[in-house]
C-alpha positions, 0 to 999 in steps of 0.5 A: 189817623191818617197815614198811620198804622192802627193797632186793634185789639179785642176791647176796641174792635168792634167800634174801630172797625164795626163802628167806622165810617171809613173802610178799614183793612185788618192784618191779622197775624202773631209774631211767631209767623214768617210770612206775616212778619215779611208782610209788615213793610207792606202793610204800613207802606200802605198804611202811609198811601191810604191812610187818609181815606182807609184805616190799616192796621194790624191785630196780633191773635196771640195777645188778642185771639178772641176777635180772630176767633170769632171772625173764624180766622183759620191761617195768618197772614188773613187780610180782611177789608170791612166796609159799612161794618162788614167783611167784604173781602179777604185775602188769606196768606201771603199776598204781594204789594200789587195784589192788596192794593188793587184789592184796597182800590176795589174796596175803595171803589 
């Protein structure tokens, strides 16, 4: 889905992002948290840049907690970009628009 926004959830997870043959970054965070909701503009800014060669979306822990668990997510905001199914990098906290996207060009070699 080229541009948009992805939404993850438990059920779909490991295929949309395990399975993918594109890089894929994961905002993971819940509605209850500041600086994950301050976040959000950002992410479907980049969302709409990317999304022709990287698939973004966000996963809420709240209403789908058992992924987050497994990936032994701690904190929100956690940002983790997958390539070729695994984690490559992560960015823990708030970040700004600069920083993730340098880490989304990186990631995009």
């Amino acid at each position: 889905m080229a541009g948009q926004l992805v939404e993850f959830t438990d059920g779909g997870f490991e295929q949309a992002v395990f399975g993918s043959e594109r890089p894929v970054l994961v905002d993971f965070w819940a509605s209850w948290c500041g600086p994950c909701k301050a976040l959000t503009p950002t992410i479907e800014k980049l969302a709409a840049e990317f999304g022709d060669r990287m698939t973004i979306g966000k996963m809420d822990i709240q209403t789908e907690p058992q992924t987050a668990g497994s990936l032994g997510i701690m904190s929100i905001p956690a940002l983790l970009f997958f390539k070729d199914g695994r984690v490559v990098e992560t960015i823990m906290g708030g970040a700004n628009e600069d920083r993730i996207r340098g880490m989304i060009e990186k990631v995009l070699g």
